[in-house]
PASEBA-1860 file (N, C-alpha, C; in nm, 3 decimals):
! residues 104
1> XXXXXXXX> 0.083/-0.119/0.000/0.000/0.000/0.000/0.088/0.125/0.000 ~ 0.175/0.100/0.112/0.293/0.249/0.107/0.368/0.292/0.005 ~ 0.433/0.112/-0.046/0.518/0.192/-0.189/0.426/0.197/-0.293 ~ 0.287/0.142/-0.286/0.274/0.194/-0.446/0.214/0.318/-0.429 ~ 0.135/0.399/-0.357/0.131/0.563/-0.320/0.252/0.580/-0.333 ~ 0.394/0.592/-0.306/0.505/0.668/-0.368/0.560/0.662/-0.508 ~ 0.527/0.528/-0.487/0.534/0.528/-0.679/0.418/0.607/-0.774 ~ 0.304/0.602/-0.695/0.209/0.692/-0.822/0.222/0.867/-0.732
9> XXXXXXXX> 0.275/0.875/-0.686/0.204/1.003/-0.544/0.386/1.088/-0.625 ~ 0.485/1.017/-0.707/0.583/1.029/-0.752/0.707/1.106/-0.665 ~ 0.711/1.010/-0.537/0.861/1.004/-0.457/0.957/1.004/-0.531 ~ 0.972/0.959/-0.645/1.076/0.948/-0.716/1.176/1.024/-0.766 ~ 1.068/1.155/-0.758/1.125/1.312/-0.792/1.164/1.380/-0.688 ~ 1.142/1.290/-0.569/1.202/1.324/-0.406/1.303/1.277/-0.374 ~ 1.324/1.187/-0.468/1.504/1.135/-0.425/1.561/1.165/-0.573 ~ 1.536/1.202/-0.677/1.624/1.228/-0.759/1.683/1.413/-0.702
17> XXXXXXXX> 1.566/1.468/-0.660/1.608/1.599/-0.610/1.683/1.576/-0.523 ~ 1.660/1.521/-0.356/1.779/1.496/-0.285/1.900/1.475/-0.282 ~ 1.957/1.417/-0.458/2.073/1.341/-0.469/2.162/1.434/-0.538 ~ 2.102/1.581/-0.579/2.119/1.706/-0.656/2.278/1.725/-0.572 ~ 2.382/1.716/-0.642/2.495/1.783/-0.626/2.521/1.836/-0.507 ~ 2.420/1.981/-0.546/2.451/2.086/-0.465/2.289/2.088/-0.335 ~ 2.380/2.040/-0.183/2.279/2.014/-0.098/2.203/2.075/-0.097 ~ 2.191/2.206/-0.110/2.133/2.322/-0.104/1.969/2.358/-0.185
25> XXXXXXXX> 2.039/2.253/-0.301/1.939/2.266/-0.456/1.857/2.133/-0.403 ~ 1.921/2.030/-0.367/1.888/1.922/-0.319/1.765/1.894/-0.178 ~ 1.805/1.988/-0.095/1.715/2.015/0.006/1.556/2.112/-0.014 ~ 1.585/2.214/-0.112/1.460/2.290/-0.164/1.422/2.168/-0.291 ~ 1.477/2.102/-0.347/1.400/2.017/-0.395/1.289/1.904/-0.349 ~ 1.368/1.832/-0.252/1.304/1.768/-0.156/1.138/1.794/-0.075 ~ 1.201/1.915/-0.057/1.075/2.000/0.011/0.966/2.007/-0.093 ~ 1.013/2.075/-0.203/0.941/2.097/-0.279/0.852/1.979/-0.340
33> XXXXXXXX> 0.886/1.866/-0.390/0.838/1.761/-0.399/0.758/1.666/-0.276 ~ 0.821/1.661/-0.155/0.756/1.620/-0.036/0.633/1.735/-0.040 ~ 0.613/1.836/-0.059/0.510/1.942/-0.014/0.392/1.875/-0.186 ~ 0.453/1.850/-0.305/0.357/1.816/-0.410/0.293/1.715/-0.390 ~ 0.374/1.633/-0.364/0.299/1.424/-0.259/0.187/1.461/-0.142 ~ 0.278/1.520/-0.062/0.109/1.546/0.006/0.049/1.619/0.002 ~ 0.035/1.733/-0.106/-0.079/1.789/-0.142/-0.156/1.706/-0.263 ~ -0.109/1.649/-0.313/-0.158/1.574/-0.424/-0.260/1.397/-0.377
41> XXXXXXXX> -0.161/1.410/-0.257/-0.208/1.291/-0.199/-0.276/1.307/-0.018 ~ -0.354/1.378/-0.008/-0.319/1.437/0.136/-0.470/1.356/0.215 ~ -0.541/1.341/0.152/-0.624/1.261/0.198/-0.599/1.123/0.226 ~ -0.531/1.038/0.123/-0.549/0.889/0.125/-0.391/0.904/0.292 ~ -0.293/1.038/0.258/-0.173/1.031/0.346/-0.273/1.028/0.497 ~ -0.315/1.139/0.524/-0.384/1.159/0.658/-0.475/0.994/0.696 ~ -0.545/0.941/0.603/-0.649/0.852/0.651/-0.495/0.698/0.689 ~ -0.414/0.664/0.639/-0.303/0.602/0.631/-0.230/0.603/0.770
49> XXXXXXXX> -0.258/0.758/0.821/-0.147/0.799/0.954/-0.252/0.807/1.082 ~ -0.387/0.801/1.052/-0.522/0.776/1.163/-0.491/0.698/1.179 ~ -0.500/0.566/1.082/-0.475/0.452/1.079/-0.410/0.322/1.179 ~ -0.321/0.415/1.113/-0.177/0.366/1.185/-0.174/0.427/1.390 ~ -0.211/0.541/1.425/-0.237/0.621/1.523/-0.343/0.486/1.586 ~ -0.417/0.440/1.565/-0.538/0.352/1.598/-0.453/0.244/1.599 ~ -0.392/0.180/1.476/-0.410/0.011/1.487/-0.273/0.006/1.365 ~ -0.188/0.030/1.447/-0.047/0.010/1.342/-0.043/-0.133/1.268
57> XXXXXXXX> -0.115/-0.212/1.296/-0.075/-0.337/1.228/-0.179/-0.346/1.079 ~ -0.302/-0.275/1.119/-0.368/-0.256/1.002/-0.332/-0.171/0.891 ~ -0.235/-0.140/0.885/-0.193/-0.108/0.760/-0.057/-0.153/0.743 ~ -0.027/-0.229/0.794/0.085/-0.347/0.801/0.221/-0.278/0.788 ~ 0.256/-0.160/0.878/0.386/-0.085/0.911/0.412/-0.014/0.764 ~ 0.303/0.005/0.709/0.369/0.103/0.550/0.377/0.244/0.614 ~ 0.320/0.259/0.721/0.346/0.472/0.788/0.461/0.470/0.867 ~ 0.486/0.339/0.888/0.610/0.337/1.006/0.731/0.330/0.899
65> XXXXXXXX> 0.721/0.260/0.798/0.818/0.243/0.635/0.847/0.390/0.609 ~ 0.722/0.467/0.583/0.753/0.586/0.507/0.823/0.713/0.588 ~ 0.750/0.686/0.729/0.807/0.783/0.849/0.971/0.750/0.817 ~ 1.021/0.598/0.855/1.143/0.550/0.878/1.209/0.616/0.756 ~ 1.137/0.607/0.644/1.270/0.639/0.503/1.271/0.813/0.519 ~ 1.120/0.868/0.535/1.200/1.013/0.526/1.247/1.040/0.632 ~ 1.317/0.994/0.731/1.364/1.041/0.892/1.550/1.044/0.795 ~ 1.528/0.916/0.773/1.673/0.858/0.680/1.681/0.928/0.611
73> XXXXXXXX> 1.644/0.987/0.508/1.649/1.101/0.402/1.717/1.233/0.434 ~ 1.636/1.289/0.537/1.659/1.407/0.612/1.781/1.412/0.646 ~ 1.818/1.284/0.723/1.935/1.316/0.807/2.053/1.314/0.746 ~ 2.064/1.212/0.599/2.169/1.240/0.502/2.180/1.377/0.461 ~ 2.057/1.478/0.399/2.088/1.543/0.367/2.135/1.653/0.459 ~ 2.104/1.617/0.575/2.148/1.767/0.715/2.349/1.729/0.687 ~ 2.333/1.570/0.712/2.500/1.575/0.679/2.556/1.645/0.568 ~ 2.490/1.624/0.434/2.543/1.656/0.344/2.583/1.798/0.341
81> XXXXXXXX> 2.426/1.864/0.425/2.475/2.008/0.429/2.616/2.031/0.483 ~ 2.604/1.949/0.610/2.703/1.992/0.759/2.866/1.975/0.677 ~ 2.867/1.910/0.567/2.990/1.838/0.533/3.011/1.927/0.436 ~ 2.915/2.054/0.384/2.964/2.125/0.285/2.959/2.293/0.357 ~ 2.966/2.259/0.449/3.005/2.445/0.580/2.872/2.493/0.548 ~ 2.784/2.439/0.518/2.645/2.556/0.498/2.546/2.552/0.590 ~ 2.582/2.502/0.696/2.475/2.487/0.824/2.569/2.597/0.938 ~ 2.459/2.682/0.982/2.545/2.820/1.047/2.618/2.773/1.158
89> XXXXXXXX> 2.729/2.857/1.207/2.826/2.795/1.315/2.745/2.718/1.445 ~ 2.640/2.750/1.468/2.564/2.753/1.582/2.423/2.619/1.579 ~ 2.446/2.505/1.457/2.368/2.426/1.425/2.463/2.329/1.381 ~ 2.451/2.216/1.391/2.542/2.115/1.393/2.465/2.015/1.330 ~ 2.511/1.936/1.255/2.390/1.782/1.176/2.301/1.765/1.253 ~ 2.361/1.739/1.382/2.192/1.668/1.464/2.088/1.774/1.463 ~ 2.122/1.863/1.481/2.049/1.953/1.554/1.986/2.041/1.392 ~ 2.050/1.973/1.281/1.953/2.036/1.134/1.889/1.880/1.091
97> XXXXXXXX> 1.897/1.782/1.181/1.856/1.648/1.145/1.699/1.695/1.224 ~ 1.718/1.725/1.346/1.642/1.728/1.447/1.519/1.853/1.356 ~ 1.596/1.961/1.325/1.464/2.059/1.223/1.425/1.978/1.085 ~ 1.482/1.919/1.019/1.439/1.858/0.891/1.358/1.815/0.906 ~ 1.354/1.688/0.987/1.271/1.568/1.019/1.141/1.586/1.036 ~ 1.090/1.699/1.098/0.927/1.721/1.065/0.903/1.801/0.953 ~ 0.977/1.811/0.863/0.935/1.848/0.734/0.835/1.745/0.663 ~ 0.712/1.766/0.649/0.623/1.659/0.580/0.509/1.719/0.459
END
């Protein structure tokens, strides 16, 4: 149920943006595409995450899948930033892992 909503809901354009060179281009891509998926998909997303909120096994861990991959996502790209000096002196990976991560 989870991957084929990313396959039609088109995640795909969420990790080809992420993988963008330049983290920077890579991270407003991300967003940008994570923000088209669930507006495009925001009903079947919300009824999926009730769901799951109620009775995680009834939808057989696909919100706990999708939570888990974009948590993973995020936090590569906070490194990627952290590893290219563009996260301000005063923010460190975790702590741009820790703001990413509720990006939805």
């Amino acid at each position: 149920m989870g991957a084929d909503l990313l396959e039609r809901g088109g995640f795909e354009h969420v990790l080809r943006a992420s993988a963008d060179p330049d983290a920077r281009q890579g991270l407003r891509g991300t967003i940008r595409g994570i923000a088209e998926m669930y507006a495009t998909h925001c009903d079947v997303l919300r009824v999926l995450s009730s769901m799951a909120l109620l009775d995680a096994a009834s939808v057989g861990g696909a919100v706990q899948r999708l939570e888990d991959g974009r948590a993973h996502g995020m936090a590569e790209l906070a490194q990627r930033l952290g590893d290219l000096g563009t996260l301000r002196p005063d923010v460190d990976v975790a702590r741009a892992t820790d703001v990413l991560c509720p990006l939805r």
